[in-house]
C-alpha positions as CSV (number, residue, x, y, z in Angstrom):
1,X,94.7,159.3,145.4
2,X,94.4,155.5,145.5
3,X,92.7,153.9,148.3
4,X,90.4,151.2,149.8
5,X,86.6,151.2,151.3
6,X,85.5,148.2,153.7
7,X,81.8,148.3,154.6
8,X,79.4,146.2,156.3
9,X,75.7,146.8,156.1
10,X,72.1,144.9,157.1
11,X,71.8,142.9,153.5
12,X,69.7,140.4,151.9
13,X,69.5,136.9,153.4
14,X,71.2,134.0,151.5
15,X,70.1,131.2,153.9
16,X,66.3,130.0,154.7
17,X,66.8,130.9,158.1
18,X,68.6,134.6,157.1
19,X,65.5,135.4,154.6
20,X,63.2,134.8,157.1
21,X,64.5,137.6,159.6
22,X,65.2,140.2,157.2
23,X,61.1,139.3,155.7
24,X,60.5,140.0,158.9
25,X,62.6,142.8,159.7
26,X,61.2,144.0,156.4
27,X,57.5,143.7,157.4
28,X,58.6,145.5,160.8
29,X,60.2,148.6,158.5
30,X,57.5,149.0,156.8
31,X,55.2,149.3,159.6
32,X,57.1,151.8,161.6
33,X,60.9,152.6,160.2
34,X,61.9,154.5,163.5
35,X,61.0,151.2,165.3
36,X,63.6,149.6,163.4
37,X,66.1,152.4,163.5
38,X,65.8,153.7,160.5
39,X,67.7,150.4,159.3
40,X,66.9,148.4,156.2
41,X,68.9,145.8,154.0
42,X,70.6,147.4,151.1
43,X,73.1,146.1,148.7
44,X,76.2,147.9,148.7
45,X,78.2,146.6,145.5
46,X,76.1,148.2,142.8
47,X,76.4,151.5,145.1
48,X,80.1,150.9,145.2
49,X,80.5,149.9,141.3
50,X,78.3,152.9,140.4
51,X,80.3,154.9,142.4
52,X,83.7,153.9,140.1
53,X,85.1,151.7,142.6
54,X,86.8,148.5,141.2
55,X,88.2,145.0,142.3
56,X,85.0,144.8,144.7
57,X,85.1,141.3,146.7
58,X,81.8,140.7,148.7
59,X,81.0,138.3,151.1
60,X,77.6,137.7,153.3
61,X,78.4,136.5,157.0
62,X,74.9,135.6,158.8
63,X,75.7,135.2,162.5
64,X,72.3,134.3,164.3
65,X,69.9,134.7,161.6
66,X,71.7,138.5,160.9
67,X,73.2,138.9,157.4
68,X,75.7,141.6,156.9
69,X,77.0,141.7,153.8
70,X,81.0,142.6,153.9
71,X,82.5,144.7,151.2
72,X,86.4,145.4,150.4
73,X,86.8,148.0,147.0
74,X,89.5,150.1,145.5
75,X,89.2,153.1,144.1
């Protein structure tokens, strides 16, 4: 059956300020991943796409240095 998918994940940074916290956050990961809660940025569009969803809209909303990226698909 027809349907949409919202998601919001830990993404990529698209400001100076964003990139430097998930580098960071990155360099933390990698270190110790259960530190971080097992969290890391991913992309979810190609995941979504792959998947066979279509009319994916994405948007990145970085609130304190944080980027999550915000995704709305349909299947």
């Amino acid at each position: 059956p027809p349907g949409r998918v919202v998601l919001v994940s830990l993404t990529e940074g698209t400001t100076l300020a964003s990139r430097a916290v998930i580098g960071a956050w990155k360099s933390f990961y990698r270190l110790s991943p259960l530190s971080m809660g097992g969290c890391r940025p991913i992309r979810l569009t190609h995941a979504l796409l792959k998947a066979g969803f279509s009319r994916v809209q994405r948007q990145v909303v970085v609130q304190l240095g944080m980027p999550s990226e915000v995704v709305v698909a349909q299947w």
